[in-house]
Legacy VTK file of the C-alpha trace (Angstrom):
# vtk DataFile Version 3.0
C-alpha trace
ASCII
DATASET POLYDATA
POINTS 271 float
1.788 24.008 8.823
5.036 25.341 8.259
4.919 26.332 4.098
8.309 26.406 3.177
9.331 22.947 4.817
6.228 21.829 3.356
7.492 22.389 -0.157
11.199 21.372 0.742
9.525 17.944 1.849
7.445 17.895 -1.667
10.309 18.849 -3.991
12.900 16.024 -2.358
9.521 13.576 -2.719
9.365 14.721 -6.556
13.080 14.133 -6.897
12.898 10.554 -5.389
10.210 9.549 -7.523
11.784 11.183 -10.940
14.651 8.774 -10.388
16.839 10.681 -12.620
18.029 14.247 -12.474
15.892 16.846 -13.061
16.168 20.326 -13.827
14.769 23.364 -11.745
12.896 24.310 -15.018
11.491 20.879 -15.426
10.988 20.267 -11.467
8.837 24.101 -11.212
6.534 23.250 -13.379
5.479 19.645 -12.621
5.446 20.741 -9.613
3.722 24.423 -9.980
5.817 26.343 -8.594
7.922 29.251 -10.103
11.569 28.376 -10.680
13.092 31.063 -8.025
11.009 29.197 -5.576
12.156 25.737 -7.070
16.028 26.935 -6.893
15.814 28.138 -3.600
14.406 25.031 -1.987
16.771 22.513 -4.264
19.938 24.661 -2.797
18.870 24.654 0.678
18.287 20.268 0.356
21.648 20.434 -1.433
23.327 22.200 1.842
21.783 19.947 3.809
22.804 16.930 1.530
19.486 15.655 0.612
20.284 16.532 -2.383
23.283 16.634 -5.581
23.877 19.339 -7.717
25.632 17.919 -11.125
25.640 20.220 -14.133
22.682 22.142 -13.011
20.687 19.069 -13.069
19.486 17.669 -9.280
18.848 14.243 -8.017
18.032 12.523 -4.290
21.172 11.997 -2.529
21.908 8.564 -0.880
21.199 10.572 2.512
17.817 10.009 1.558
18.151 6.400 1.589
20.508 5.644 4.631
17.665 7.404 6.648
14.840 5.291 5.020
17.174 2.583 6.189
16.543 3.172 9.527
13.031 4.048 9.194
12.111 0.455 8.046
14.159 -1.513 10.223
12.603 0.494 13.351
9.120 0.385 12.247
8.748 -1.807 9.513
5.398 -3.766 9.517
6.423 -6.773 8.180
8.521 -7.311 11.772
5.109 -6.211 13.581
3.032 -8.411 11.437
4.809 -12.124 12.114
3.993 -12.904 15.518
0.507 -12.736 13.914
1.151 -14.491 10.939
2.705 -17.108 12.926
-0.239 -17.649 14.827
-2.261 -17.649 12.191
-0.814 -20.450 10.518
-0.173 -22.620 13.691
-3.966 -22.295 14.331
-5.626 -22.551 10.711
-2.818 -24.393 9.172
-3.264 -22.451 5.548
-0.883 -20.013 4.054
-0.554 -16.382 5.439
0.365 -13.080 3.043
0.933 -9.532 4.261
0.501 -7.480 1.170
-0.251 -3.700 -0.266
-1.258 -1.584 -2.493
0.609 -0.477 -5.550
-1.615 2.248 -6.493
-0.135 2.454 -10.036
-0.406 -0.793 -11.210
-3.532 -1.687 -8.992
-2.219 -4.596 -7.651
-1.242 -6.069 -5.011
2.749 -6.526 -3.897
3.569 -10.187 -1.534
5.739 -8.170 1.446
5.903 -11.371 3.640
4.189 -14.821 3.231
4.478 -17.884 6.126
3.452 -21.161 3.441
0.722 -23.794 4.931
2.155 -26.641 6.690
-0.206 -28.778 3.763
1.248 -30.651 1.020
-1.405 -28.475 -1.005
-1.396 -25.363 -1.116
-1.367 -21.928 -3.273
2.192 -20.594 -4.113
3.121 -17.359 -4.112
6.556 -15.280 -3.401
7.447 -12.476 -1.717
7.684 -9.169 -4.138
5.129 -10.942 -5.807
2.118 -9.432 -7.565
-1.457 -9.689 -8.376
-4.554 -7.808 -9.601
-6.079 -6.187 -7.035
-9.803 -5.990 -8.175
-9.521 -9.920 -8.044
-8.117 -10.996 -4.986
-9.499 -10.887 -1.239
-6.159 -8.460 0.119
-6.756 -5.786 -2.815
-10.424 -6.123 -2.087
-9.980 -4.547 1.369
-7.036 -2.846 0.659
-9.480 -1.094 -2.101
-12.308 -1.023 -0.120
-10.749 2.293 2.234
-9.946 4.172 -1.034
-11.570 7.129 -2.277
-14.701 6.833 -4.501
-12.683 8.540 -7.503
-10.121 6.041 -7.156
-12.641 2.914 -6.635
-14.432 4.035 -10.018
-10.970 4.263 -11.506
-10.163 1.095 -10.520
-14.068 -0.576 -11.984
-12.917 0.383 -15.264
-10.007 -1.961 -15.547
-11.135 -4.583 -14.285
-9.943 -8.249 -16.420
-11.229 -11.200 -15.802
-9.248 -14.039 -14.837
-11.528 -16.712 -14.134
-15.750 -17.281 -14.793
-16.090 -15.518 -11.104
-14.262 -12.608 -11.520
-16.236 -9.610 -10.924
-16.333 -7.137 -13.661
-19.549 -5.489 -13.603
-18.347 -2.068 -12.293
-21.492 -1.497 -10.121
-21.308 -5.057 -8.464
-17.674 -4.378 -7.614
-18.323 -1.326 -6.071
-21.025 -2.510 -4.414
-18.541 -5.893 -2.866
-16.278 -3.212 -2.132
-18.930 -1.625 0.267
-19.637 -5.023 1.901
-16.344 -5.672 2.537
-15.119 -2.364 4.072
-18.736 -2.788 6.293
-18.405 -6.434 7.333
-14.034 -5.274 7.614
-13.121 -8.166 5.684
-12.748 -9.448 1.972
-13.597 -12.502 0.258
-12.260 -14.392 -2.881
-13.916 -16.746 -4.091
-11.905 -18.305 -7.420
-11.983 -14.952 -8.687
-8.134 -14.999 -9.577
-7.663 -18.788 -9.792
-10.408 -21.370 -10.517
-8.286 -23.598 -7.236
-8.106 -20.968 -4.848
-10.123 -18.942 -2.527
-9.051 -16.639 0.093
-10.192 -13.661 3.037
-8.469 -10.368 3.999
-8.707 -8.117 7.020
-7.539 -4.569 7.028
-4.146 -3.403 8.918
-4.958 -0.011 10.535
-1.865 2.795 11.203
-2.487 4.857 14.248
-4.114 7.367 12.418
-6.776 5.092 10.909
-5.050 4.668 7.265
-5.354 1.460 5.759
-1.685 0.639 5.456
-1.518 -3.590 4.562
-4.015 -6.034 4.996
-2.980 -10.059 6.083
-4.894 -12.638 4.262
-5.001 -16.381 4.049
-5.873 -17.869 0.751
-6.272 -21.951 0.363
-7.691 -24.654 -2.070
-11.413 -23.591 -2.739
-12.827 -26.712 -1.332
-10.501 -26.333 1.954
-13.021 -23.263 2.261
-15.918 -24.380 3.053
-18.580 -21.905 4.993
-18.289 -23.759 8.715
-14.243 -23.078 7.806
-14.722 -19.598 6.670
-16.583 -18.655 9.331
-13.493 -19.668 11.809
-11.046 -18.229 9.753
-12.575 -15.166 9.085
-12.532 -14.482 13.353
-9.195 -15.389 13.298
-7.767 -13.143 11.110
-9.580 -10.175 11.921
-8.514 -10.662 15.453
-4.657 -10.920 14.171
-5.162 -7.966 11.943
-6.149 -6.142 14.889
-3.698 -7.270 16.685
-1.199 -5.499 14.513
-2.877 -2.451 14.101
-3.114 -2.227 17.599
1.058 -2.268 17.732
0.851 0.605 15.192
0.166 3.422 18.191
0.738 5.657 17.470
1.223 6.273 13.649
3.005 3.924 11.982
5.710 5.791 9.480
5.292 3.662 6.751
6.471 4.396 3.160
2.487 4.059 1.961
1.338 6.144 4.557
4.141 9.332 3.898
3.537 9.090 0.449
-0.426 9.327 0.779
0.888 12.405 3.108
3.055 13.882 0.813
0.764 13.898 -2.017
-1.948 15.895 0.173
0.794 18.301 0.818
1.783 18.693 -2.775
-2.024 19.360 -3.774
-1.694 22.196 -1.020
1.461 23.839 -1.848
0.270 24.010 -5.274
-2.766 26.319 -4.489
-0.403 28.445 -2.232
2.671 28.324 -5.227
2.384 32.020 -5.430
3.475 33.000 -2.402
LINES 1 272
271 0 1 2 3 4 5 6 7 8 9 10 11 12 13 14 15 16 17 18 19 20 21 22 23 24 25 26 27 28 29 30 31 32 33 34 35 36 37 38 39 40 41 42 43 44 45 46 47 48 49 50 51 52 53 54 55 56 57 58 59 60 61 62 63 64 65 66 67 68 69 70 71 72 73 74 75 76 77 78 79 80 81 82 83 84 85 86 87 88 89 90 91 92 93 94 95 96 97 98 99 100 101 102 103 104 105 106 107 108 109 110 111 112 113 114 115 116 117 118 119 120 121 122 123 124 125 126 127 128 129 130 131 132 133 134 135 136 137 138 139 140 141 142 143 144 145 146 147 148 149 150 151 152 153 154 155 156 157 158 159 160 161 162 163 164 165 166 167 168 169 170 171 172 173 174 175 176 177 178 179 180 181 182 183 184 185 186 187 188 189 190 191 192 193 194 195 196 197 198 199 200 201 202 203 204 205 206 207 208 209 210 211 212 213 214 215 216 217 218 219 220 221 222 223 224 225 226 227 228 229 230 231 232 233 234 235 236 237 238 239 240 241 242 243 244 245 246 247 248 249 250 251 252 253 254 255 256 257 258 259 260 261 262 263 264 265 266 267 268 269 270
């Protein structure tokens, strides 16, 4: 891997996150780093306008942005997932999300929904969120994290209804299940009403990127129902991922990159 684009990549990353501008002082040591090696990379993104220079201070330029522009409209999953989605509701007649994973908050973020045909039916919106540790898409969306992160997530876990799982071993343990079986369940665990099952959306590399997930009135889900649904939906997950060849350039996935090249340039900061 080439080193110094490496950290030129991490320090623009660092800058879009911040949000505000930053000095090099500041910037080199969140980002550990000496501050000659901070400077130089900031001044070589400024003459390449990723980056402003005001008052010695830097910030993301809206280069950054225009390109993410083009990045989502060419690849962006929600246009991949709707054919899907579509299908899905035509042949189970129930609501259909396509969510992630805010790993911050630990929830879950609506990116697209398609709303059952049904005069009943669960409501939910698009930038929407919910818990993740309670609901059937940040069940499998959890379920490919890492075990630091899983335990992390066990110990804030609130209970919304009397079938929410809190008991940080069970969780863990439903998290297992669900990442062997490749599908989640919810059952009333967010809303006493509601139940609902995710499958996993796969990026050409194998990273868990979104998950699609159907959610109706609990007694709409009955087991003979489940069982359809459940084949349905992991077939139209699959069906997406298999559109993702090869990897899918998604925001979640360059992040996740970024932040294992961060945790590298760090141990190499001294060169």
């Amino acid at each position: 891997m080439e080193k110094t684009l490496a950290k030129g990549l991490i320090v623009l990353e660092a800058l879009i996150q911040k949000g505000e501008p930053c000095g090099v002082s500041d910037l080199a040591v969140a980002l550990g780093m000496s501050k000659s090696n901070a400077h130089r990379l900031l001044n070589t993104l400024v003459e390449t306008g990723f980056v402003n220079a005001v008052d010695g201070r830097y910030e993301a330029s809206l280069k950054v942005w225009e390109l993410g522009t083009h990045v989502i409209k060419n690849y962006d999953v929600r246009d991949l997932a709707r054919p899907a989605m579509t299908r899905l509701v035509r042949e189970t007649a129930e609501g259909v999300r396509l969510t992630v994973l805010d790993p911050k908050s630990l929830e879950v973020v609506y990116i697209d929904k398609i709303d059952s045909p049904q005069d009943v039916r669960p409501f939910s919106e698009i930038g929407g969120r919910a818990p993740a540790h309670c609901t059937s898409s940040g069940k499998i969306l959890l379920a490919y994290q890492d075990e630091r992160f899983i335990k992390r997530v066990s110990r804030k876990m609130k209970a919304y209804t009397q079938w929410t799982i809190t008991d940080p071993d069970a969780f863990i343990r439903e998290l297992k299940k669900a990442r062997a079986d490749g599908y989640a369940l919810n059952s009333r665990e967010y809303s006493p009403q509601v139940s609902g099952v995710a499958a996993p959306i796969f990026d050409g590399d194998r990273n868990v990127i979104a998950s699609l997930s159907i959610a109706a009135p609990a007694d709409r889900m009955r087991p003979n129902v489940l069982k359809k649904v459940v084949s349905i939906l992991c077939d139209a997950a699959a069906s997406v991922s298999a559109r993702m060849q090869p990897a899918f350039p998604n925001v979640v996935h360059l992040s996740g990159g970024m932040s294992q090249l961060r945790r590298k340039a760090k141990k190499s900061s001294g060169s």
